[in-house]
Each structure stands twice: as C-alpha cells, then as structure tokens.
N, C-alpha and C positions, 0 to 999 in steps of 0.2 A: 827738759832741763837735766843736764849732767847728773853727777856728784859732784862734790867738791872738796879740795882735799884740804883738808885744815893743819895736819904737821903728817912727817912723815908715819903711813902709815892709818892716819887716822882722818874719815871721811865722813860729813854731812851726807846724808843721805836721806833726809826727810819731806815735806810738802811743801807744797804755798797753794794756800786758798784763796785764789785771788778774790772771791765772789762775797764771802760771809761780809757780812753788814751787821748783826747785832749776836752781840756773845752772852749772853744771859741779864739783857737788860743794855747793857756798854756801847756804845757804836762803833765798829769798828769799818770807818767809810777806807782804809786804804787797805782794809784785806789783813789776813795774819798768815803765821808760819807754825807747823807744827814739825819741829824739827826732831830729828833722831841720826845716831849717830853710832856708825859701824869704826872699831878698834879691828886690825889685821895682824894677829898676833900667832904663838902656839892655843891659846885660845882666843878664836874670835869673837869679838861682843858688841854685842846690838845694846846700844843706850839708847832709852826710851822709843817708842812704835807711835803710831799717827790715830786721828780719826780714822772711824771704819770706813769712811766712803771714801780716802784716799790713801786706804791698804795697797792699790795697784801701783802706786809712784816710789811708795816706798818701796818696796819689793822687782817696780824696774832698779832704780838705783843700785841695791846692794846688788843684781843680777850682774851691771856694770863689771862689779871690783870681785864676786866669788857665787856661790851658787848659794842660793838661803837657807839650803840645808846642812852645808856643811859650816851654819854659827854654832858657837859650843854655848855662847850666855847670851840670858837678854836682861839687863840691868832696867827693872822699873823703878824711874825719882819718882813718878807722883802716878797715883790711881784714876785721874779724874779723865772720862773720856775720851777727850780730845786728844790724849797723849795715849789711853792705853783701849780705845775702842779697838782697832785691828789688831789687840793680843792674843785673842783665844785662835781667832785665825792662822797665826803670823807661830803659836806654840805646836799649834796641829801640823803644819809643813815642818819648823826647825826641829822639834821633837829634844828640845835643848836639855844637855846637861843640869845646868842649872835655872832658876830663875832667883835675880837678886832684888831683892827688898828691904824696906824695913821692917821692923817688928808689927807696927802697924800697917804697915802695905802690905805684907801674908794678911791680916787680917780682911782690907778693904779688899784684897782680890777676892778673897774668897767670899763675902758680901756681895760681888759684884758679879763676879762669874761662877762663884760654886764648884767649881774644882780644885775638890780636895788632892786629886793625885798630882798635880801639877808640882815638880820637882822645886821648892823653894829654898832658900837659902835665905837667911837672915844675915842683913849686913851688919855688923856689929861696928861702931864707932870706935878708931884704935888697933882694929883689927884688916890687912890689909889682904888682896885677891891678888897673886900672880896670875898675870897672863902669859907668862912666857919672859919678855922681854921690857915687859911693862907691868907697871904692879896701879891696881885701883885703891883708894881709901874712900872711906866715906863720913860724912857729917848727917848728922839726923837735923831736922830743920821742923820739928812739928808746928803744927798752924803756920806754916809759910806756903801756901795759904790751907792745906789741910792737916790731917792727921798723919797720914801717909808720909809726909815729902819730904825726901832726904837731899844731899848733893852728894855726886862721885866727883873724884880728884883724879886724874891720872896725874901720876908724882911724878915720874920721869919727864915729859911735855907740860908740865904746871900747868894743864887745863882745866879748869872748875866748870864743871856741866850742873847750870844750878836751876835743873828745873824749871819750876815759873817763876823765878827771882832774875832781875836783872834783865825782863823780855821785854817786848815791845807787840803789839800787836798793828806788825807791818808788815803788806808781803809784797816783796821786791824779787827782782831776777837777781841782787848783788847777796851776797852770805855775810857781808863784814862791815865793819862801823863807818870803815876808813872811804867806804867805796858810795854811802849815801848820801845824802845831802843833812849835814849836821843839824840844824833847826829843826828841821822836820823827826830826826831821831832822836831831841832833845826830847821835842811836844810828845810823842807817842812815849816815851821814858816816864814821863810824868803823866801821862793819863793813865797808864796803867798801874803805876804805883797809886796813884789819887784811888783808883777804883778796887783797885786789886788787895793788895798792901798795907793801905793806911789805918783801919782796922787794928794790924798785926805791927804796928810802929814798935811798940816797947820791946817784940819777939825781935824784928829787926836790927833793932839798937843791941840787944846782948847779942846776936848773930854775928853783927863786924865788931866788936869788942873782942868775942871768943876766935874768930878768924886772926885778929891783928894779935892777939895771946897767943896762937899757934905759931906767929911768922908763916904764915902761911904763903908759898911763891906763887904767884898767878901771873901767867903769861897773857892766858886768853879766859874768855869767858864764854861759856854755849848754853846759852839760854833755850828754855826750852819753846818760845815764841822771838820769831823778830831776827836781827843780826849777830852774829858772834862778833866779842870785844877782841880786839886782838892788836889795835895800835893802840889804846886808849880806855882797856880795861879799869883803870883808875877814876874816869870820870863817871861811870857807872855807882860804882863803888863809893864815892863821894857824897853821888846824887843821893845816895840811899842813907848814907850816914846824917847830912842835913834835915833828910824829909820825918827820918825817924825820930828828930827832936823837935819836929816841928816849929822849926822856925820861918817866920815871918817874915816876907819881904818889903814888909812898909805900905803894903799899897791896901785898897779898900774895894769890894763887890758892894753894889747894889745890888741884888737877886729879887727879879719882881714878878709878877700875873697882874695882868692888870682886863677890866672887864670894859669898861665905858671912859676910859684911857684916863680916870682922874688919879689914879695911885701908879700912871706910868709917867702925870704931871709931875707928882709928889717925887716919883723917885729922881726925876732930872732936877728939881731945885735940893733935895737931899746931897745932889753930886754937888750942884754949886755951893752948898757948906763947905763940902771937903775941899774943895778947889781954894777958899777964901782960908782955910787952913794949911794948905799947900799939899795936900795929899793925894796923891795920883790915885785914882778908881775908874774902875769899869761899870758900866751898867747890859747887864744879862737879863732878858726877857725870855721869860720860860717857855714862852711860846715858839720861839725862834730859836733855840738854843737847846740841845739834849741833856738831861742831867751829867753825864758820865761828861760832857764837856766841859760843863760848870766846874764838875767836882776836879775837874786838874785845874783849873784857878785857885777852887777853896782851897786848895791843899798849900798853896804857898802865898794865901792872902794873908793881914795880920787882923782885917775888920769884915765880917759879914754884916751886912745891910738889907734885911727880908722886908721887902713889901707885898700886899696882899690884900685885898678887899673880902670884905665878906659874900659868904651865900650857903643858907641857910644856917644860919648859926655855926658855919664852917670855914673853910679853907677852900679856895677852889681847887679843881681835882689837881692841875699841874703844880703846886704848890704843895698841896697834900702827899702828894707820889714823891717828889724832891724830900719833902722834911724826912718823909721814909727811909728813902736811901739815901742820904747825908747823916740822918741818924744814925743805922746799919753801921756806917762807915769813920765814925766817932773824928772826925778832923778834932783836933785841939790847940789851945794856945790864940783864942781869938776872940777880937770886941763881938761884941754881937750890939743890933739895934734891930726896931721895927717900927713898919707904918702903913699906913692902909685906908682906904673908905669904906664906906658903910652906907646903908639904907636906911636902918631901924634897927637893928641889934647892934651888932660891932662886935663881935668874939677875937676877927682875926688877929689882931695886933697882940691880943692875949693871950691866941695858941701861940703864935709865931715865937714872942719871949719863953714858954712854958718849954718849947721844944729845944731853941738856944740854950736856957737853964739847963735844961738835960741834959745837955752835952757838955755842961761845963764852960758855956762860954762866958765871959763877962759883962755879960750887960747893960749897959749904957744907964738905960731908965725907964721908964714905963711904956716908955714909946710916942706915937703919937697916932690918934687917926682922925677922919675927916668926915664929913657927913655928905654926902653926895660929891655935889661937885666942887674944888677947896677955891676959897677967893682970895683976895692978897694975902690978908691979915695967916693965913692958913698955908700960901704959900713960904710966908716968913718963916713958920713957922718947922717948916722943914727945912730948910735953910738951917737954922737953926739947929734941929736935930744933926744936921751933915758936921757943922761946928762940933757941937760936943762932941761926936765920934774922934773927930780930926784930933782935937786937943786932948782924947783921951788915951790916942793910939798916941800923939806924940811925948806924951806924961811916961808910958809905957814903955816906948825906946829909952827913952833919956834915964829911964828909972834902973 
C-alpha cells in the first residue's frame, strides 16, 4: 500500500493491521489502523509512529516521499504502544532534532523507554512550532484516553490529528470517510467511543466546548485509528458532543446468561412488557455476543435490563466479567432493572441491582427472580417487570 496524500504536502504514511482480533479485551473483527503521518516542509515531521511489529510499513512509506533520516521531528499525541512501540527504533535511524510532547508524554516516554537523552520538546498549549511554511499548535487533551495525550493542529491545512479521539478501529485499503461504506463507520465510531471514551464523557464534553471557544477551523480530522474525516468531519464531531451527554435513544437492552434457559425464558416475556409499552428493545445473550459489542448499544440505550441466574451465591462468570467492564466504563443516564432464577439461594438479582446502583443508574425496583423453572403466574410476572421499565423510561422522556 502506497502513502496517501492528505493536502498538499502532507502524507499518511502509517499501517493497517488487517489480522488483530482483540485490543485489550475489545474485538476488533475488521482489523484497525495505526496511522502516522509525515508534514514535508523546511522541517519535516513525523506525527505519531506505529506498533513495533509494523515499523517496516511505516518506514517503506515515508522511504516513498524522502529518506527517514533526513525528518527534523517526530511529534508524539499519545504514549501508548500501539502508536509509539516502533519510537526508540524509528529515533535510532532519524537521530531527530526534536521530539514533541507533552508535559506528561516527556514524562510517559521516559517510563517507558528510559531515555533520558532523547532530545524532547515540551509542547506548550498557545505556543505554536514553525515548520517552515506551515506552523503546528497544540491542545493538551489529558485522559483522552491517557495522561499523555495531546492533539496537533496544522493551522495553515486546518487538520486536527487527534490522536485516539475520533478513531475507529477499522482497517481498510481506503484512508477517508467519504470512500467507506457509512453504517459500517458509524457502528465502528461508536464502539470505540462505547469502549474507549465513555469513561472520559465529562473530559470530552469541556474538550468540544473549549474547541467550539477557540473557533477552531477543522477541515479534516486524522485520527490516530480508522479513516481520516475530511468530507464530514462534523459528524464525528457531533457524534461525540451527543455521546458525551449521554443521551438516550428511547430504546431498551435485555442483557442476559442464562444456564438451563429459564431466565432466557424470563428475559423474552421482560421484552413483551416493553413491547405492550411500545418500546423498542433488543435482547443480548452474553453468550453469543462479546462485551465490547454490547457496550456500543449500552452506550446509547436509555434502559438496561440485566438478567442472570444464580451460581453459587454468585454471578455466572459471563455476567460477572460484563458487570466488570460496564462498571470500568461508567455508561450513565439509564433505567436499570433485574431478574433471574435460582436454585436455593438467589443472590443474583441483588448483585445485579447493587452493581446498577453503582453506577448510578435508576432503578426500577427490587427486581424480580424465579425459582427454578418459572410457570405462568411467574411468566406474568416479568411481563410485568417489562411494563414498569417501559412506563418508567416513557415518564422520563416526557419528564
């Protein structure tokens, strides 16, 4: 695969892995992009470098457009492997002028790789980098999603290189929005924020506050995963302004484990409440269904619905593993309910609420659970539960 040339002068030059399957937990079944990107200027500059095991791709590319010893900088947004695994490499061949960071990314380098002589530069916010004919600025962006991670701006071409904001972990042969198939870059837009971001919602919210306070001009966007924005940079942009107020699309999750299928009974009559309420829901079987896929529904659900049977005075593991990382990942602004069978104890329906509670969700009522296998009376009964959800999410819009 080529480079590709984003405005005059300025080049994509980073990976696609087509092969990775799981990013620290996440699935990522269509592959991601570690992208990095050479500025051809009086000084040349390398924005952000790749994983280490595909130092070679990046290094044919820039070989393309000039020789990699003669870059003057390499601008690091974010510390974290996958972007700066091939730097200690990639600093041994350019022998660079500078290296630009933040205050905190001099710090995480040198955490991470221990070279202290490594020529840094501290990017200061406000304060801008001539390259010659192009000038950089930069934004500090801390916990988006680390300590580290800033955005660069080239001002002359309004390109915002922001990092892991705005990415998508999707690896195509196209580089741009305009050239994928839109649903599919929606869905991947949103499971990364669901997994990635959601977390860091409130940082995000003053992030486009303090961008739309600068007027800040954005032509294109170069993410450091997935496509560059560059017909439709604003609906990124949007995407993220939404997600970060967490609002609710009206609709409802079931989320279920079910062991001897009676609380996978429970959670199909649960749906037909909401349905007699008119509220459109999904039902997710944790079985069949990866967390990190779940987690981009929760993220723009307005009701969570956890079922779950007991074992041993617990959770079963897929259930238990979920409440973990939906925990972790604090989704807000949601009904919550629960329900489940049992044997002879019956705990779950009571972690299930305890966990909801902790995240602040609202809900419902005590739940409901069922003792082995549930008979009509029991059926109703969730029914029922589906109702109250339905009419409590509709109280909630209307409210």
């Amino acid at each position: 695969m080529n480079p590709v040339k984003l405005t005059e002068n300025v080049y994509w030059v980073g990976a696609v892995d087509w092969d990775v399957r799981d990013f620290h937990g996440y699935s990522t079944n269509r592959g991601t992009t570690y992208n990095a990107f050479l500025i051809m200027d009086e000084k040349i500059t390398l924005i952000d470098t790749v994983k280490k095991s595909l130092k070679g791709d990046l290094l044919a590319r820039i070989s393309e457009i000039v020789d990699p010893e003669k870059i003057d900088y390499i601008v690091v947004n974010h510390v974290e492997m996958d972007h700066s695994g091939s730097l200690p490499e990639m600093v041994d061949l350019i022998k660079p002028e500078k290296i630009i960071c933040s205050k905190m990314g001099e710090k995480a380098l040198l955490q991470h790789f221990h070279q202290e002589d490594w020529p840094y530069e501290i990017a200061k916010p406000g304060e801008d980098v001539s390259l010659g004919k192009k000038t950089l600025s930069f934004l500090e962006t801390r916990m988006l999603h680390w300590p580290d991670s800033m955005f660069t701006y080239l001002v002359e071409d309004q390109i915002l290189f922001s990092s892991d904001a705005f990415g998508e972990h999707l690896g195509t042969s196209e580089r741009f929005d305009d050239e994928v198939d839109q649903a599919i870059l929606l869905e991947e837009l949103t499971k990364y924020y669901a997994n990635i971001l959601t977390l860091y919602s409130p940082l995000v919210k003053k992030l486009i506050a303090k961008v739309k306070e600068m007027d800040l001009q954005i032509k294109m966007i170069a993410p450091d995963h997935g496509v560059i924005w560059r017909s439709n940079p604003g609906m990124a942009i949007e995407a993220y302004e939404k997600w970060s107020s967490h609002e609710g699309n009206g609709k409802a999750l079931i989320i279920y484990d079910t062991m001897w299928h009676s609380t996978e009974v429970m959670a199909k009559e649960v749906g037909t409440g909401l349905q007699n309420e008119g509220i459109s829901y999904q039902l997710l079987n944790l079985r069949y269904n990866h967390r990190s896929d779940v987690m981009r529904e929760v993220l723009n659900a307005s009701a969570i619905i956890l079922g779950c049977p007991t074992l041993n005075n617990g959770l079963l593991p897929r259930m238990a593993g979920f409440l973990m990382y939906m925990r972790g990942l604090r989704p807000a602004n949601k009904i919550g309910a629960a329900f489940g069978s049992f044997g002879w104890s019956g705990e779950s329906v009571k972690l299930l609420n305890e966990a909801m509670t902790d995240m602040k969700f609202d809900v419902v009522d005590d739940g409901l659970k069922v003792k082995y296998v549930p008979e009509d009376a029991d059926l109703s009964q969730c029914v029922e539960l589906g109702q109250r959800v339905g009419q409590a999410l509709k109280a909630k819009q209307s409210a």
